[in-house]
N, C-alpha and C positions, 0 to 999 in steps of 0.2 A: 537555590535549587530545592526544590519539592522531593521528600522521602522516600528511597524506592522502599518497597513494599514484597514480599518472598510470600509466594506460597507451593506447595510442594503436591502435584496434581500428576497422578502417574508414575509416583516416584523419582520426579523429574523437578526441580526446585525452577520455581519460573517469577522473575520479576517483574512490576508493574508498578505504576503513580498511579494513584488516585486520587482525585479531584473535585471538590466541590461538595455538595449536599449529600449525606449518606446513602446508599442504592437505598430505595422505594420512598426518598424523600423528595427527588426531581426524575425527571425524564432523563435515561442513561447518551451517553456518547460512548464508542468505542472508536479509539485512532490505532490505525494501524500501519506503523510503519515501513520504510520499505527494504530492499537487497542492501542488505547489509551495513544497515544505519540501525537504530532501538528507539525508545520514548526519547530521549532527550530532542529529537528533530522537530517534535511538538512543542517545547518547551516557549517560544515567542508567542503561543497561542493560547494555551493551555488555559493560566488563569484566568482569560476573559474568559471564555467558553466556559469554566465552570461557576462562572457567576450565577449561571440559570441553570444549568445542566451537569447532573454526575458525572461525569469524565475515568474515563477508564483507560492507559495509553501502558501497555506490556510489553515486554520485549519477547519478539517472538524463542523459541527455544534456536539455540547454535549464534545468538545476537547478545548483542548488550550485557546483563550482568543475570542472563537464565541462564541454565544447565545449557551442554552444548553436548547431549549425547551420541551415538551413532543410533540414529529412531527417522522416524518421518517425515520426511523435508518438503513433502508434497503439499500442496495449495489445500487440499482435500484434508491433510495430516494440522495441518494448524487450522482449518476452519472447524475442525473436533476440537483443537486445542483452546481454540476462542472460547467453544459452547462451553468448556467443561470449565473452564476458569470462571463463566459469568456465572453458573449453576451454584460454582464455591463462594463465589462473592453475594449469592442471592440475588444477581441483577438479570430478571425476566426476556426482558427486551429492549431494545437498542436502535439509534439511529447508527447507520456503522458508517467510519469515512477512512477511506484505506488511498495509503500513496503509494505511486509504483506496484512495486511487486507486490506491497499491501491492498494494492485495489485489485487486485488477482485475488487472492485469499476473500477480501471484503464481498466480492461478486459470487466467489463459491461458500462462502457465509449463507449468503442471502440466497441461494440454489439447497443448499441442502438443507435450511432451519428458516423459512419464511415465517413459520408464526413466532419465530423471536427476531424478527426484523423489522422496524419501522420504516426506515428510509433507507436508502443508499447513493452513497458520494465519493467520488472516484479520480483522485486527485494527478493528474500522467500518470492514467492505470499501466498496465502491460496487459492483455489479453483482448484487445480490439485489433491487433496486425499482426503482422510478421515481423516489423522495422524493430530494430532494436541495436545501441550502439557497441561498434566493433571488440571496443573493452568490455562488455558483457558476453555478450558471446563468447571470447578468447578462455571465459574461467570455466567452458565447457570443452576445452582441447585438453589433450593427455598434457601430462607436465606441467600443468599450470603452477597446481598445489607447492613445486620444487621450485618454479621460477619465483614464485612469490614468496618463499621461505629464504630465497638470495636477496632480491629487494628489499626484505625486511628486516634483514640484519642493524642492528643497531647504529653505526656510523651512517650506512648506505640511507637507511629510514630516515632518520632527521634532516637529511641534507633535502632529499626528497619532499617530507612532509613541507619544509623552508620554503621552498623552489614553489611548491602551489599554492603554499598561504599567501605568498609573495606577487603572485601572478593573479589571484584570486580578487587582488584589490586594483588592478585593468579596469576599467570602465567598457568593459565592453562585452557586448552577449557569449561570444566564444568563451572566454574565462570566467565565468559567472559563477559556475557550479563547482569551483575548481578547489576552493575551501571544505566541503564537502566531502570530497577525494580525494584531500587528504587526511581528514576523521576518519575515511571508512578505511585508506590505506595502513595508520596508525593502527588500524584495529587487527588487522591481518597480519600483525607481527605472532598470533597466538595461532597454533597449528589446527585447534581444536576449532575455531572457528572458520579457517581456512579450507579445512575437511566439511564442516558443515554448509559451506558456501556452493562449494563446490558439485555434493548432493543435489541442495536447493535447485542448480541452478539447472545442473544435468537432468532434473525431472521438469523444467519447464523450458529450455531453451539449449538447440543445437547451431550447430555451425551456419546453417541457415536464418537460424533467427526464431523467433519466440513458436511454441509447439502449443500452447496450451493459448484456448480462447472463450471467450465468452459471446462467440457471434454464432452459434448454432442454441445458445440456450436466451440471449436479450429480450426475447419474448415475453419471458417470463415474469420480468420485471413492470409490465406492462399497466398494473395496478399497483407498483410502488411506487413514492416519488425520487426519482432520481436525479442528482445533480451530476455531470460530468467538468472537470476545472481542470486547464492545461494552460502552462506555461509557455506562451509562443513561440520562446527562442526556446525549447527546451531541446537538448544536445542527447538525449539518452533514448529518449522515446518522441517520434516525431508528431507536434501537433495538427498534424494532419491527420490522426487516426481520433480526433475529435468529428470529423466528417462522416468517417463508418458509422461512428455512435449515432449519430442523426438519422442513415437507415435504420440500424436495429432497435434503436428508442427511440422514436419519432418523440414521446411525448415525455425526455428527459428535458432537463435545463441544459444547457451546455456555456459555460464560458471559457473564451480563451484572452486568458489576463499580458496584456503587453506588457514587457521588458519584464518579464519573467522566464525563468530555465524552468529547468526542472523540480527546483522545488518551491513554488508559488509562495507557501505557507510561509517562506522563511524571507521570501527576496519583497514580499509584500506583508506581513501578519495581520496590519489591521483591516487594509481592503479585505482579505482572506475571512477573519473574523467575520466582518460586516457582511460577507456574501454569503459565510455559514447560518448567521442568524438571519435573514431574513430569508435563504430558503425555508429554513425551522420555522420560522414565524406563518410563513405564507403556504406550508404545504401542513396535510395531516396524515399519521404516521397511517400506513397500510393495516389493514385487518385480513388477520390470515382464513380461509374457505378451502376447506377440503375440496369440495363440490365445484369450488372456480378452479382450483389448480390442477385439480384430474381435466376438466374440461378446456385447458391453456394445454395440459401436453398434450392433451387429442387433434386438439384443431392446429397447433401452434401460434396459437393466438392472434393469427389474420394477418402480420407480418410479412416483409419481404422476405423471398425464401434466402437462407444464408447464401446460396452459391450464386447471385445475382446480385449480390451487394459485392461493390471493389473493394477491394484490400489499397487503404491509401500506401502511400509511395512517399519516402523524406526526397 
């Protein structure tokens, strides 16, 4: 395992790996992960990708081994948190590649700080629909925070986390991701993180399904090179909302990687790898233009208008 790394930004002690050639000695990578996973979900990928490229993978704040304060849980709130960490670390600009809820955050990265954006890669983002799975949703009903503080009691957790490692190893797309959750369950035994979850989740996603999107601003990206990668069995976030992206970013990449869930990177690493590096290889990083990007929000950049693109359907 690779050294986490502490830095204390806001008064807020925030972890990260770093990887690869020192920042300003290769072209940066920033991984961001997703709803309540940290760096480690990189960990199969990691040192290929920093064979050529700086590597940057943090856990966002209320995850992993950063502070879990009561502060900003909004996509908006870490996409500040990203800039100010790469500011400390000296790292300019970035190809960003954000999973899940991380490609929420990665999209409003790249929205609010395009001239520190090269590229962007959006691994089963959340902000191209509404669909999003029942157990996400549920940690935006009252009581969740209690119910989860019963399941996570000590005897009741282990038998639990048991139960899904165990099922985890089924051959089959339904159980696929099911290892996973019970990493992310294991980790809700801490209140502080459970409280911080629960935030997150209430400023992006209600009973209905996900509130926050990026199909009124995808225009924008329009001069970036984008890749979109979904997991075709993915159970959390449905790969049919790879089809919206093809309206709003006619001129993304998009693949949707077979007998994959939801997390591609981990059920595939090296195809995952090999698709990272030759979008890198084959695309070149954007140049930011005041004078383009006043003129992309004026026109909306000749796009379909948002309310005439469907909202795909699981």
């Amino acid at each position: 395992m690779r050294e986490v790394q502490f830095l204390t930004v806001h008064g807020h002690r925030r972890a990260f790996v770093l990887a690869g050639p020192p920042p300003g000695k290769a072209p940066a990578l920033l991984l961001l992960h997703g709803l309540a996973c940290d760096h480690t979900t990189w960990d199969s990928v990691i040192d290929e990708l920093a064979q050529t490229h700086t590597v940057l993978a943090p856990d966002f704040l209320g995850h992993g081994r950063s502070d879990k304060p009561r502060a900003d849980y909004t996509v908006a709130g870490y996409a500040n948190g990203m800039r100010d960490l790469l500011t400390v670390l000296g790292i300019d600009k970035v190809s960003v590649i954000g999973h899940s809820f991380g490609g929420g955050v990665a999209m409003q990265f790249a929205y609010q700080f395009p001239e520190r954006t090269e590229r962007l890669m959006l691994v089963d983002p959340g902000g191209l629909g509404r669909e999003v799975s029942v157990l996400i949703k549920s940690i935006s009903l009252p009581g969740w925070q209690h119910l989860m503080g019963l399941l996570t009691l000590p005897g009741l957790r282990h038998a639990e986390v048991a139960a899904l490692r165990h099922l985890a190893k089924l051959p089959t797309s339904t159980t696929r991701d099911l290892g996973e959750i019970a990493t992310i369950l294991e980790s809700w035994k801490d209140p502080r993180t459970r409280r911080a979850i629960v935030h997150l989740v209430r400023a992006a996603i209600d009973w209905r399904g996900q509130v926050l999107s990026m199909r009124d601003r995808a225009y924008l990206t329009e001069h970036m090179p984008v890749y979109i990668l979904w997991g075709k069995d993915d159970k959390v976030i449905p790969a049919l909302h790879a089809e919206a992206a093809r309206a709003l970013a006619p001129r993304a990449r998009i693949t949707v990687l077979p007998d994959a869930g939801h997390f591609p990177h981990k059920d595939h690493p090296e195809a995952f790898v090999a698709l990272v590096r030759d979008w890198l290889d084959h695309t070149e990083p954007a140049t930011y233009s005041r004078a383009r990007w006043r003129r992309l929000l004026r026109t909306g950049g000749g796009v379909p208008d948002v309310r005439a693109v469907p909202t795909a359907t699981a």
